[in-house]
Structures are given as C-alpha cells and as structure tokens.
C-alpha positions in Angstrom: 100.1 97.0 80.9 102.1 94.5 79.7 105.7 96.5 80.3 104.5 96.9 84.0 103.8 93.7 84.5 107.3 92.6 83.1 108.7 95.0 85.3 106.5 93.7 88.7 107.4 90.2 88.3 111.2 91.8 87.6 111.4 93.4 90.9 109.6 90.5 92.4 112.1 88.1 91.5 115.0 90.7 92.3 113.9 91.9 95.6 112.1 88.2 96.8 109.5 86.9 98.7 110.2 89.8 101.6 108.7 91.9 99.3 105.4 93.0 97.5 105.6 94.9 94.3 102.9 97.4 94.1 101.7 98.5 91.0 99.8 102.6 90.6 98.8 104.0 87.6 102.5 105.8 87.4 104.8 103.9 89.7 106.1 100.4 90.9 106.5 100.2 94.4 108.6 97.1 96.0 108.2 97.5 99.8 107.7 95.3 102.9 104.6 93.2 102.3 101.3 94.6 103.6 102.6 98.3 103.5 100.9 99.3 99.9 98.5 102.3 101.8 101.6 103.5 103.5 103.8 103.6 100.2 102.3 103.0 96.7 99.1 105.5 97.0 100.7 108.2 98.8 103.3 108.3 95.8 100.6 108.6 93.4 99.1 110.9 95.0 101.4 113.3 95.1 101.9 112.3 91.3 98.8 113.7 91.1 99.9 116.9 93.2 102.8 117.8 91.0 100.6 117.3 88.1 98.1 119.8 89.1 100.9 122.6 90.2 102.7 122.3 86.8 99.4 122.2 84.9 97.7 125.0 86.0 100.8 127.1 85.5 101.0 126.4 81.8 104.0 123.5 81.8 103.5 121.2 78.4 104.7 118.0 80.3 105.3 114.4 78.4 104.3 111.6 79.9 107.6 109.2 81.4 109.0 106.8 79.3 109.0 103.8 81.9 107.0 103.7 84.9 108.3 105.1 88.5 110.1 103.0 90.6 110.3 103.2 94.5 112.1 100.5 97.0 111.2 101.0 100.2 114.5 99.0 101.7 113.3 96.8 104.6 116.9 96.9 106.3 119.7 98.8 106.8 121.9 96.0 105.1 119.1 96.1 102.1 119.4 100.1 102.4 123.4 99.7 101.9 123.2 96.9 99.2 120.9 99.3 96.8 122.8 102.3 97.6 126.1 101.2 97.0 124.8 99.0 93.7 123.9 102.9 92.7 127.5 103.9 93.3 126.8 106.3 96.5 128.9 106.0 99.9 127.6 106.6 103.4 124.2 107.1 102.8 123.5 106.2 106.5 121.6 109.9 107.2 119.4 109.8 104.6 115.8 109.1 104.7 116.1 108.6 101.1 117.2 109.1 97.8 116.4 109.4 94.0 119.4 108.1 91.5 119.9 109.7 88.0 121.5 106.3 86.9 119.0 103.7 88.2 115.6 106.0 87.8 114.4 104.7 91.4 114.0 106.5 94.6 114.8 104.2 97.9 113.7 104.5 101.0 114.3 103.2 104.4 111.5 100.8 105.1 112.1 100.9 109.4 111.9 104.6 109.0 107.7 106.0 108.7 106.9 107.6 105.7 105.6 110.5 108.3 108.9 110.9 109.7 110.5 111.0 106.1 107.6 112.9 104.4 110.0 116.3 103.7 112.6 113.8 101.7 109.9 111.9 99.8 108.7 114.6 98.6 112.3 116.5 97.5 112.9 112.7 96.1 109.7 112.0 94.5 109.7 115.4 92.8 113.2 114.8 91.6 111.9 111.5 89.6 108.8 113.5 88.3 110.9 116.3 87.0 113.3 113.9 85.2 110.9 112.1 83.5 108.6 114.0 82.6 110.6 116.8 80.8 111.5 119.6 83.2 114.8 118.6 83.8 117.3 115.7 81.6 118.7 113.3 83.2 121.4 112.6 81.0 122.4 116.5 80.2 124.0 119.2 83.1 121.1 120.9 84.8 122.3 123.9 87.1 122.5 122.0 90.8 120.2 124.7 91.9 117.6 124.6 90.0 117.7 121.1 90.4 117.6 121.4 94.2 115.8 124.4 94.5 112.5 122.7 92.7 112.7 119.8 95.0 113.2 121.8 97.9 110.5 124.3 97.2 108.1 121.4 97.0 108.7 120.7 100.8 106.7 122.8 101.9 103.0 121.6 102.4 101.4 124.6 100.9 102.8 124.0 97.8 102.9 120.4 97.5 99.1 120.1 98.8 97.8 123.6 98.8 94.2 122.0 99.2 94.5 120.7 102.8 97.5 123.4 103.7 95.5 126.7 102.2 97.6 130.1 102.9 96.6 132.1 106.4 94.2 134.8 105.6 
C-alpha cells in the first residue's frame, strides 16, 4: 500500500496537475483528469481476463514485482516526450505501446480507448506476460511468441470469452 502510494504521488508530481493518477488493485494509471472509468477499470479488468485464461489452463503465475503502470498521454507533444524518453522514434501511428525498459504502457489520450481497444489489449497483455512470469523481460524471448501471445489476445473471444461466446 505504502509502495503504491509512493509511486502515485511519483507520477503525480512527474506528470502535473493535467493529470490524475489512478490507483487499481494491479495498476497505476496517470491519465487526463476525470477519465478513471474510461482507463483505470477497464485495465483491471482485463487483468482479471488474462488471469482467468492462464489459470484455468494450468499456468503457475507470480504475482508482479511492482505495480502496472499506464500513461494515457493527453497530447501528441506529451505522446512524443514519453516515447522518445523510452528511446523509440516515430511512434506517430501507434495507438500505443508497452516498453521493456520503462515497464509502462502509453497511450494516446485524444485517441478513445474504443478506437484503440485491439492495441490495448496486445499492449496490456505484453505487461502482464512480463511481469508475471510467462515471458523475461531482461532475457531473449523468440519475437514470435512474444507477438504471437499478444496478438492472439486480440481477438474478443479470447480475451472475454464471456460476453463474445463461440457461434454454435
């Protein structure tokens, strides 16, 4: 309790008074004030969703070592700032992205998490798989199993097989 608050009042002070840091049970979320329903709980939830689809197939999991950051970036120029602070160039066509080095996924705040829902997802399942033991992020995981997890979780039937059941 006492590490997420550190780390709330952290992002708080990094990111400013543009910003509210939203704090779930697994994640910090800094994103434009007011915008907690449309950010913070849907990651959790599909926290929750990847935790059910590994769990019922047997996967021994451990739990992350720090808790699961998202900026959602508010502007473009914020968008560039964060990415280029995380070493990546021309980022402009991205929805999104999760970063090995920094642990966070970003976001573009002007774009709805509706329209960015597929690349959430692939993102949001990169930062579950990396900390919570199905891939490393500090060793050489084959690129497409890597990619091929994330993208596989695209799919609504698989991400949220409860509300997307398969045609019968």
């Amino acid at each position: 309790v006492d590490a997420m608050r550190s780390i709330r009042e952290h992002l708080q002070k990094l990111f400013g008074n543009r910003y509210e840091v939203s704090v779930t049970a697994n994640y910090v979320v800094v994103h434009p004030k007011g915008k907690r329903n449309e950010w913070a709980d849907p990651f959790q939830a599909l926290y929750g969703r990847f935790t059910h689809y590994f769990a019922v197939r047997g996967f021994e999991l451990h739990e992350p070592e720090f808790p699961l950051i998202v900026i959602v970036a508010e502007t473009p120029q914020e968008f560039d700032r964060i990415s280029a602070r995380d070493g990546l160039a021309n980022p402009e066509s991205w929805a999104g992205y999760y970063s090995q080095v920094s642990n966070w996924i970003v976001t573009k705040g002007w774009v709805s998490r509706q329209e960015a829902e597929s690349t959430l997802i692939h993102e949001a399942l990169h930062q579950y798989a990396f900390n919570r033991g199905l891939h490393r992020r500090y060793a050489i995981t084959p690129k497409w199993g890597v990619e091929g997890l994330a993208a596989m979780f695209e799919a609504p039937g698989v991400n949220d097989s409860r509300n997307h059941p398969a045609d019968k």
